[in-house]
N, CA and C of each residue as an Amber inpcrd file, in Angstrom:
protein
   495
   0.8190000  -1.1930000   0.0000000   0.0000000   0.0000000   0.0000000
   0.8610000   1.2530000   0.0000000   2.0280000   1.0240000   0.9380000
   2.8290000   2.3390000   0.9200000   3.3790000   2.4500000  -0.4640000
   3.7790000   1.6310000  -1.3120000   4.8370000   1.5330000  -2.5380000
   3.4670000   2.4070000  -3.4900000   1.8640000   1.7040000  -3.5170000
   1.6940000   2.1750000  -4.2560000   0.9890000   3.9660000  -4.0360000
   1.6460000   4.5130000  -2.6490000   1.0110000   5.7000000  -2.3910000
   2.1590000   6.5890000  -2.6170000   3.4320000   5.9180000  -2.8580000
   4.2370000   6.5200000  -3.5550000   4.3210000   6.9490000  -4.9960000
   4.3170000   5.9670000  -5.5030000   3.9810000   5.7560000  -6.8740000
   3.1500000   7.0210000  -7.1650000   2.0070000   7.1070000  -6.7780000
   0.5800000   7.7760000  -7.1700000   1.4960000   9.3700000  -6.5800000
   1.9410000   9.2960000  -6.0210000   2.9470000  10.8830000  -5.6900000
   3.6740000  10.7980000  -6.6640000   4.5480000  10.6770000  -6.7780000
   5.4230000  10.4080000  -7.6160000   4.6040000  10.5130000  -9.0340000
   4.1050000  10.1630000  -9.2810000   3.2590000  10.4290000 -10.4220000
   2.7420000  11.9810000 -10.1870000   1.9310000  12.1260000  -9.4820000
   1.0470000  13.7360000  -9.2160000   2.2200000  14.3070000  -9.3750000
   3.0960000  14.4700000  -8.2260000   4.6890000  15.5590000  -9.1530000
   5.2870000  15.1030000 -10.0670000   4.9280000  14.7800000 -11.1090000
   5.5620000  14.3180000 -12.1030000   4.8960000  15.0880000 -13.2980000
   3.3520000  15.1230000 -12.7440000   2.1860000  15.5770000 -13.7300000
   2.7960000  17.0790000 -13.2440000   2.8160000  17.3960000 -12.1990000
   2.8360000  18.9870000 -12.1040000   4.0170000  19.7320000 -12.4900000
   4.6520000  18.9800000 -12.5910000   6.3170000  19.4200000 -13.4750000
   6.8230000  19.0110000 -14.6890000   5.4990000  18.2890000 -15.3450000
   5.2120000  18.4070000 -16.7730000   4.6830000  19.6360000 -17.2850000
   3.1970000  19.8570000 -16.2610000   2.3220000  21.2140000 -16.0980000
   3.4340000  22.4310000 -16.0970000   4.1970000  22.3740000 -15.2860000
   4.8590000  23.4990000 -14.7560000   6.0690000  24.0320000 -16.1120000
   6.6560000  22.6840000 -16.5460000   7.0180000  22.8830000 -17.7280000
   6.5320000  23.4020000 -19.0270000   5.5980000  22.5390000 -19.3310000
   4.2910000  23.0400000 -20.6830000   4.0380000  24.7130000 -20.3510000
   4.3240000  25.2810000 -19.4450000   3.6570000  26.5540000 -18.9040000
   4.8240000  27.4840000 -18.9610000   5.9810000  26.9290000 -18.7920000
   7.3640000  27.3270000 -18.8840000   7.4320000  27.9710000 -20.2610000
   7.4360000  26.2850000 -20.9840000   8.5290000  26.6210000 -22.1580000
   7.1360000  27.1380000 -23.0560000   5.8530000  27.2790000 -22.7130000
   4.7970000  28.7350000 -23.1380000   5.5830000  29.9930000 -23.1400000
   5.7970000  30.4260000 -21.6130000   6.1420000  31.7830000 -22.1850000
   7.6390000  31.7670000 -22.3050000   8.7960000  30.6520000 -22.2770000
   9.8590000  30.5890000 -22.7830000  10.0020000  30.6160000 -24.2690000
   8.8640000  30.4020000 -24.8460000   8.9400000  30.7550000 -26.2860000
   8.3300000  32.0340000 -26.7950000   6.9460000  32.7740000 -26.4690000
   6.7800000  33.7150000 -26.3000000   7.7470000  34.8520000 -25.7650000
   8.8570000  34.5400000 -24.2840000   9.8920000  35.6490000 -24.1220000
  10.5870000  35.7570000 -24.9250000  11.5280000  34.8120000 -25.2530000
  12.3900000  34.2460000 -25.6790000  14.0410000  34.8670000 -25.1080000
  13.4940000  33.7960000 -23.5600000  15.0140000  34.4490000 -22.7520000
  15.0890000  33.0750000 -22.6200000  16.5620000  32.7640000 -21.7480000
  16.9470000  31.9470000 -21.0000000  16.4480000  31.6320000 -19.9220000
  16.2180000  30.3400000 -19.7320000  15.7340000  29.6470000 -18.5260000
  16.6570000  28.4900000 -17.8660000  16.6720000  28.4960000 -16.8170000
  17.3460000  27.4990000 -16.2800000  16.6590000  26.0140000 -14.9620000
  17.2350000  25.2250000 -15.4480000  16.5520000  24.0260000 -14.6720000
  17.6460000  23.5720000 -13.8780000  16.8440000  23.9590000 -12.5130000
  17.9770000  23.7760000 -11.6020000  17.3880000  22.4050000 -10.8410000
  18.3750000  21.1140000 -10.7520000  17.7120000  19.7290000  -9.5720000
  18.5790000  19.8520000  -8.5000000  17.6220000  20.0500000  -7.4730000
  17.9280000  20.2480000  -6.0530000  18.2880000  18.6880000  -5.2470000
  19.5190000  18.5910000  -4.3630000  19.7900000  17.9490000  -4.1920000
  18.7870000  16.7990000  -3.7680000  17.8700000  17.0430000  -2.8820000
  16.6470000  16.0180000  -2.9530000  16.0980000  15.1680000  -4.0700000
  16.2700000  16.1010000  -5.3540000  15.4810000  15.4940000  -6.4040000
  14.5830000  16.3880000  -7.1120000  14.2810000  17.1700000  -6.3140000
  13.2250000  18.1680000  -6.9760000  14.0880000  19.3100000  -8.2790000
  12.9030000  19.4780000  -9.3350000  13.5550000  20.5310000 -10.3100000
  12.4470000  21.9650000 -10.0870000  13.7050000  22.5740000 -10.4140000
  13.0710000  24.1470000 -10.3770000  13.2100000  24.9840000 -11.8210000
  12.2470000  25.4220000 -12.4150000  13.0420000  26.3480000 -13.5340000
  12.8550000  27.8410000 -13.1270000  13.1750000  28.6730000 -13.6330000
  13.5730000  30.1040000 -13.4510000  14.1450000  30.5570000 -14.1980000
  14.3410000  32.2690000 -14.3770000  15.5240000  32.9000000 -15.3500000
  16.5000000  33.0160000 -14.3870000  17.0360000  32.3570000 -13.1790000
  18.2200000  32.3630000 -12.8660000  18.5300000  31.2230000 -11.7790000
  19.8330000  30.4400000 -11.8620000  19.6390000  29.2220000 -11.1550000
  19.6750000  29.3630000  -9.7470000  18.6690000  28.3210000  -9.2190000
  18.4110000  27.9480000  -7.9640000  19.3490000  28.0020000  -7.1300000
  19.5290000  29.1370000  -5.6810000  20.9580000  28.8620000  -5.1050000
  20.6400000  27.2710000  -4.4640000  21.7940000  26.7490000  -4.4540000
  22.0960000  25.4740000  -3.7780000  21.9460000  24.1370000  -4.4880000
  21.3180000  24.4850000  -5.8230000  21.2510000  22.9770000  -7.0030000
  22.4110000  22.5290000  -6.9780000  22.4770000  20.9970000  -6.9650000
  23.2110000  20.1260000  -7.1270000  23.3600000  20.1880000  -8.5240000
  22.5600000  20.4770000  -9.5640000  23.3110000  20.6270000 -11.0870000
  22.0390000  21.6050000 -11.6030000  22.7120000  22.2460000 -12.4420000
  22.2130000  23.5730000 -13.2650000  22.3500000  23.2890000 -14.7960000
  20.7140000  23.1180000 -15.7320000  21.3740000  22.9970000 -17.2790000
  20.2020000  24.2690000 -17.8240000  21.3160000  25.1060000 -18.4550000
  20.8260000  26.1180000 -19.3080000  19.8290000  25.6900000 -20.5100000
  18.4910000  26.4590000 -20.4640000  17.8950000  26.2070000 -21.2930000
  18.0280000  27.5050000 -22.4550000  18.0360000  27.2440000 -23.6610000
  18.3130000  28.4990000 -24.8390000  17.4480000  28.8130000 -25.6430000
  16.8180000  29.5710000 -25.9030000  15.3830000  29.9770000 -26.7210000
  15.5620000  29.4950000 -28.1650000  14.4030000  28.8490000 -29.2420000
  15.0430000  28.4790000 -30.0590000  14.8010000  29.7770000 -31.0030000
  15.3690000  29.6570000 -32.2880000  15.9140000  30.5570000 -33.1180000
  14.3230000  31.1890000 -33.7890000  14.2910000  32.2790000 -33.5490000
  13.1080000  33.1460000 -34.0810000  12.9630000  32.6170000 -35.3020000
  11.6530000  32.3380000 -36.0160000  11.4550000  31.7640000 -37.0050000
  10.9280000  33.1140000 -38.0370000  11.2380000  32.8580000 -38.9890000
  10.9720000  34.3760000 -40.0360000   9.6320000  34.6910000 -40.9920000
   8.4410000  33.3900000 -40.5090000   7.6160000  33.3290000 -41.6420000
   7.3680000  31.4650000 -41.3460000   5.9370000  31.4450000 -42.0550000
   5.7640000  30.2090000 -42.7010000   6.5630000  29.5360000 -43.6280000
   6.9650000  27.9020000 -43.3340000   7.0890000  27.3210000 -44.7860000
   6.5410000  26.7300000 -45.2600000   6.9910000  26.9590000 -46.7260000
   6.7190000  26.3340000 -47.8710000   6.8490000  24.9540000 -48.2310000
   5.8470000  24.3890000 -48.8910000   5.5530000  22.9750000 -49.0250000
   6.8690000  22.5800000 -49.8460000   7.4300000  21.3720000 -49.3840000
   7.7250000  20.6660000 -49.9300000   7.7970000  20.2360000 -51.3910000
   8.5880000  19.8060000 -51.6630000   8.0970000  19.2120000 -53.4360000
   7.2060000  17.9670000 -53.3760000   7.1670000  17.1880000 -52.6330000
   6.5140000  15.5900000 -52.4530000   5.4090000  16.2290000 -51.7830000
   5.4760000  16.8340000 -50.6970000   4.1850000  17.3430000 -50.3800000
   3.4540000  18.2200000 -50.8930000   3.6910000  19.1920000 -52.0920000
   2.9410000  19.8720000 -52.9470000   1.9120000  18.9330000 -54.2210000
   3.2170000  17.8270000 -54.7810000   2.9200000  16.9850000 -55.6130000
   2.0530000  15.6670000 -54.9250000   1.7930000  15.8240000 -53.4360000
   0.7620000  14.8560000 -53.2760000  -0.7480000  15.8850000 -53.2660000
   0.0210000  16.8530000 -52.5140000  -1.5850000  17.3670000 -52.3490000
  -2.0860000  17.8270000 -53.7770000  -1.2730000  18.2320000 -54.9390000
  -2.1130000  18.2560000 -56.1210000  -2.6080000  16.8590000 -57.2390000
  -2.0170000  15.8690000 -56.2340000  -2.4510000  14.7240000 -56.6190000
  -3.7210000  14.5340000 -56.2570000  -4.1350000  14.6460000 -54.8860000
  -5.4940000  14.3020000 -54.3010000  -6.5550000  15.6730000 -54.8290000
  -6.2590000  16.6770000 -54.8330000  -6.8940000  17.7150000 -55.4920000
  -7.3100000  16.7950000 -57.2160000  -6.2580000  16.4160000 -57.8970000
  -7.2740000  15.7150000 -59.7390000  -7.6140000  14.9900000 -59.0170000
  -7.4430000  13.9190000 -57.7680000  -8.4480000  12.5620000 -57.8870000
  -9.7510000  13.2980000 -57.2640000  -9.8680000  14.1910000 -56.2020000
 -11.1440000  14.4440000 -55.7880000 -11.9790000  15.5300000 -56.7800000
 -11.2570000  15.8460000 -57.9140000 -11.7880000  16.6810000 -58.7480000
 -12.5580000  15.8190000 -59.5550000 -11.6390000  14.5530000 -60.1820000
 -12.2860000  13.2610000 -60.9420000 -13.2340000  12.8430000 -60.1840000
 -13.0360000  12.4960000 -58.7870000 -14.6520000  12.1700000 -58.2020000
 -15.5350000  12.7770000 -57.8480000 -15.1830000  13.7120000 -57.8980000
 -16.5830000  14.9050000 -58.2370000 -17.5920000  14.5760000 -59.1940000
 -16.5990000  14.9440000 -60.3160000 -17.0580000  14.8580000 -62.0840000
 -17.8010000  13.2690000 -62.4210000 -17.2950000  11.9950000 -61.5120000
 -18.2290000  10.7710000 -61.8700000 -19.3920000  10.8210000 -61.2400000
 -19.1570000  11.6260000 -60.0930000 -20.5740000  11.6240000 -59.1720000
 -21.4320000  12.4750000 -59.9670000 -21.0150000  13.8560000 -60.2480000
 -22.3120000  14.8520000 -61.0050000 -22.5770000  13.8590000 -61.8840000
 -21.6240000  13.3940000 -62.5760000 -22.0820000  12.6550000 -64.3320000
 -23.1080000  11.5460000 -63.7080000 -22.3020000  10.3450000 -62.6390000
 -23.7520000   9.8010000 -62.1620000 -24.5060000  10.3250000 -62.2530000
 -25.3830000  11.6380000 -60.8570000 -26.6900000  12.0310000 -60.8100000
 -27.1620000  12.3070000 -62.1020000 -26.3400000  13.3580000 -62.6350000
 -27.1680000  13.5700000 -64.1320000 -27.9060000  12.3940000 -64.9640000
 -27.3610000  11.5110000 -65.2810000 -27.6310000  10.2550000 -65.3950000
 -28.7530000   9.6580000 -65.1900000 -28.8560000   9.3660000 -63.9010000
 -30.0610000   9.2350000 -62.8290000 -31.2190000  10.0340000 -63.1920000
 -31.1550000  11.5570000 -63.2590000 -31.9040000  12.6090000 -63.1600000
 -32.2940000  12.7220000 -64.7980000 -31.3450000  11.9120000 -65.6650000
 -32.3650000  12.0180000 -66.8710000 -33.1450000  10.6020000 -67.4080000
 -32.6760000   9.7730000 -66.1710000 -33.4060000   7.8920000 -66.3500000
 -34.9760000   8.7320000 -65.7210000 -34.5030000   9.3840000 -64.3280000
 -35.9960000   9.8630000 -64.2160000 -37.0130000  10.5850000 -65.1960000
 -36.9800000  10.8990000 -65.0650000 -37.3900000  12.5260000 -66.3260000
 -37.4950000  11.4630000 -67.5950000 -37.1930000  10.7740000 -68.1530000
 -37.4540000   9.7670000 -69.4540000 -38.7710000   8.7580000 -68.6590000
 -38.3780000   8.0100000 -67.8050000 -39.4850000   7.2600000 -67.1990000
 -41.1150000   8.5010000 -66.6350000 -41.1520000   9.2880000 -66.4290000
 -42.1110000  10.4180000 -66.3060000 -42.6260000  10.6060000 -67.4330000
 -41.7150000  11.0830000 -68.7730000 -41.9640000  11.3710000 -69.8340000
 -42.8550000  10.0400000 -70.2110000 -42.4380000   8.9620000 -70.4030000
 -42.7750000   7.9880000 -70.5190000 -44.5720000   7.6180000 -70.3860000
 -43.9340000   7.4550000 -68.9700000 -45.4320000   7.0050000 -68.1370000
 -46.5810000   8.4240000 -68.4340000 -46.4390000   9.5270000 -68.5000000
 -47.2860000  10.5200000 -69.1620000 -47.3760000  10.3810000 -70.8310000
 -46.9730000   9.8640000 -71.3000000 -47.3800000   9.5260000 -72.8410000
 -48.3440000   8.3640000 -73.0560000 -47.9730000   7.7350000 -72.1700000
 -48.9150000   6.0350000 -71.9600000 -50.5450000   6.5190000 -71.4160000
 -50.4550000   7.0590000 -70.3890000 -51.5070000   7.3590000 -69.7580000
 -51.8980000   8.6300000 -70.5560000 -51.6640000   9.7480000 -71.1270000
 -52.5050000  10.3050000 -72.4320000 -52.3810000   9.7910000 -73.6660000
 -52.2630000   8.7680000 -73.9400000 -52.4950000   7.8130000 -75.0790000
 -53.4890000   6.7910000 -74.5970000 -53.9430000   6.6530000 -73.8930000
 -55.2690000   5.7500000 -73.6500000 -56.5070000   5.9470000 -74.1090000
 -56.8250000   7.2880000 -74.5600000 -58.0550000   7.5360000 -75.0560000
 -57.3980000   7.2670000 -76.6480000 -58.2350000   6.5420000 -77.7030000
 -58.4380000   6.5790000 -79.3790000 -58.1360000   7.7620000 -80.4720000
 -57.4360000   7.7000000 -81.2930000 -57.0330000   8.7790000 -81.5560000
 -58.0730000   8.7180000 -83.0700000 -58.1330000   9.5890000 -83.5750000
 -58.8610000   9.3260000 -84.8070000 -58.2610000   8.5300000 -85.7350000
 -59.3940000   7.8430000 -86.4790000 -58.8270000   6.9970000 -87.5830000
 -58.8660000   5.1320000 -86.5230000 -58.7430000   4.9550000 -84.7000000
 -58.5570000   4.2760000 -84.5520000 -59.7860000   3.1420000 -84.1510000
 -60.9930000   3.7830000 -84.4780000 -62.1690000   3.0610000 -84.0540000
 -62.5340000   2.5630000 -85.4170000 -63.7840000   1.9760000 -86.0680000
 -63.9910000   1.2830000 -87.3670000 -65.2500000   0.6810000 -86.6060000
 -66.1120000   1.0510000 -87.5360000 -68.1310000   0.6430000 -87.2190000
 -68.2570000  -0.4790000 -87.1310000 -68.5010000  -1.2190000 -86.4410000
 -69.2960000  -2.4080000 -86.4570000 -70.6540000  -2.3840000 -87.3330000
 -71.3040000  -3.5160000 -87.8840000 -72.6460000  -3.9700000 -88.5310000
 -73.7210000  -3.1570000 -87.4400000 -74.2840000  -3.7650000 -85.7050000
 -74.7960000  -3.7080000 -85.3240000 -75.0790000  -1.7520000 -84.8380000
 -73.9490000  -1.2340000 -85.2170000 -74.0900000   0.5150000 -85.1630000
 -73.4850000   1.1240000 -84.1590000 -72.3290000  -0.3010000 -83.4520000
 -71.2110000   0.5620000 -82.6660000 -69.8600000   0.6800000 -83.2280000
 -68.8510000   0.7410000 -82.3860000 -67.5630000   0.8240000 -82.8230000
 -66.9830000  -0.0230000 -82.0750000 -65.3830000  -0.6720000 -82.9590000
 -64.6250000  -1.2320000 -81.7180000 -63.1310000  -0.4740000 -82.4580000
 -62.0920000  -1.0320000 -81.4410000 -60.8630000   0.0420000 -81.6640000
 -59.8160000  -0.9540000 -82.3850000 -59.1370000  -0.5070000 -83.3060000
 -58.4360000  -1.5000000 -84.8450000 -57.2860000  -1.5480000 -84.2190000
 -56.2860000  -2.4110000 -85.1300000 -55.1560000  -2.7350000 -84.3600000
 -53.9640000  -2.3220000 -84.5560000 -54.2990000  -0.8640000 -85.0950000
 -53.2690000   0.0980000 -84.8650000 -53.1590000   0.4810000 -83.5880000
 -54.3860000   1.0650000 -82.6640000 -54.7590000   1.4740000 -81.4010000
 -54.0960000   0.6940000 -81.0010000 -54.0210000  -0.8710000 -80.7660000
 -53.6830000  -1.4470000 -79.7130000 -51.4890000  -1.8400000 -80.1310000
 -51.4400000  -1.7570000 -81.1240000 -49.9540000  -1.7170000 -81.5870000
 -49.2930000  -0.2690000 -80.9100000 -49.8480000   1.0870000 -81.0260000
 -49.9060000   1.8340000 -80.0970000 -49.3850000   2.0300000 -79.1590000
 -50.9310000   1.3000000 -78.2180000 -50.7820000   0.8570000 -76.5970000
 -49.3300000   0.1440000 -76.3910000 -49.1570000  -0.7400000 -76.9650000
 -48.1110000  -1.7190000 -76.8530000 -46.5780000  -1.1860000 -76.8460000
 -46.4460000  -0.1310000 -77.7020000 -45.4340000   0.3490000 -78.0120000
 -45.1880000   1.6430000 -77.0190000 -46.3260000   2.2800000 -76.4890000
 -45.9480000   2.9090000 -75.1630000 -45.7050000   2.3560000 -73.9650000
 -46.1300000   1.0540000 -73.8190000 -46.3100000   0.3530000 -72.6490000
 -44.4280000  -0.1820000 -72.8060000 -43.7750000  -0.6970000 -73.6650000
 -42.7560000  -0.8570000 -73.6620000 -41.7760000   0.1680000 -73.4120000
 -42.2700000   1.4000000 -74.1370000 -41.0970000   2.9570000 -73.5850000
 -41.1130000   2.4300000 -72.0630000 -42.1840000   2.4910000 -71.7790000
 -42.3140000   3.0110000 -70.2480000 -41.0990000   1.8310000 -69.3530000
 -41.5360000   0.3480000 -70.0790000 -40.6980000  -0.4090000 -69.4140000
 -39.1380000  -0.3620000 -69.8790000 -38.5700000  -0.0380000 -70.9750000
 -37.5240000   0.2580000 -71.4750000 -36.8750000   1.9850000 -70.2520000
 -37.7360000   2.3470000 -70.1770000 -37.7240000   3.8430000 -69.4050000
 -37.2060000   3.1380000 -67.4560000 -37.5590000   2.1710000 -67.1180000
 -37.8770000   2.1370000 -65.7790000 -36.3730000   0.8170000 -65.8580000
 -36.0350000  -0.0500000 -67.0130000 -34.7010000  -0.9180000 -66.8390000
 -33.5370000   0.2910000 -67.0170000 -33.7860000   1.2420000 -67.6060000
 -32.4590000   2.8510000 -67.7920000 -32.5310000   2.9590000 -66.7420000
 -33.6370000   4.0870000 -65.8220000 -33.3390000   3.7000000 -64.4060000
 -32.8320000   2.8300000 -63.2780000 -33.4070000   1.7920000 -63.2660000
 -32.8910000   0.9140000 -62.4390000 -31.4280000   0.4800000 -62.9330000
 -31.0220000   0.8900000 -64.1410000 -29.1980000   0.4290000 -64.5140000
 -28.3870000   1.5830000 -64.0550000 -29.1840000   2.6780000 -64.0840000
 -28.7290000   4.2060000 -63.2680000 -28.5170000   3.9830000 -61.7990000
 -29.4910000   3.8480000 -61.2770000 -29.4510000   3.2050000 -59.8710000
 -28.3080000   2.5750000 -59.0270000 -28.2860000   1.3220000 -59.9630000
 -27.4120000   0.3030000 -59.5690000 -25.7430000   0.7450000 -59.7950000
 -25.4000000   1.5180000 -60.3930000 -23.9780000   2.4780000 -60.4260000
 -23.7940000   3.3230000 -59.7300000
């Protein structure tokens, strides 16, 4: 129990002189002075802009070198990212071309199915008198029917091959 109530210390100052560091070398980079990490003979570290009297060892920390600007990409890393720029440009362009696709299987099957269903009424020329003093409808009318009824199904296999891509 004692080993592991050490431990769990030992850990907590460990976290807080990570903390204490991360917080350091914040405004050690923001100043940009010298800092020093002084370990006290016990064990404990101290930082500061000037060393700890009585550390058993003192190591100078040095600001790093002011940077002048952003850089510039790479050659491999320019030439990948304008690599993925044509492929996501190309998959753009299959996807619109899909929908379009799609969006004119629809619009043909509509077209379709509205030609069928106002082609159901007889058009002239397609009825012919019977003896008894009615009419029945000749077999143009129904060659017609037949031949819209197929758009429509020719209209709805375009779609469903749209679909399925």
């Amino acid at each position: 129990m004692a080993r592991v109530e050490v431990s769990l210390r030992g850990r907590v100052r460990s976290a807080r002189y990570a903390f204490l560091l991360v917080v350091l070398l914040g405004a050690y980079g923001a100043s940009a002075q010298t800092v020093y990490k002084s370990t006290m003979p016990d064990g404990k570290v101290v930082y500061g802009e000037t060393p700890a009297p009585g550390a058993s060892r003192v190591d100078k920390m040095e600001p790093p070198p002011a940077k002048t600007g952003v850089t510039g990409l790479t050659p491999e890393e320019k030439s990948r990212a304008d690599k993925l720029a044509r492929e996501r440009a190309a998959s753009n362009a299959a996807a619109a071309k899909s929908q379009n696709r799609l969006d004119d299987a629809r619009k043909a099957l509509q077209q379709a199915e509205a030609a069928r269903d106002a082609g159901k009424e007889p058009l002239p020329g397609e009825r012919t008198g019977i003896a008894g003093g009615g009419s029945r409808l000749t077999e143009a009318y129904f060659a017609r029917q037949k031949s819209l009824e197929q758009a429509v199904v020719a209209a709805r296999k375009r779609l469903a091959e749209s679909q399925g891509r």
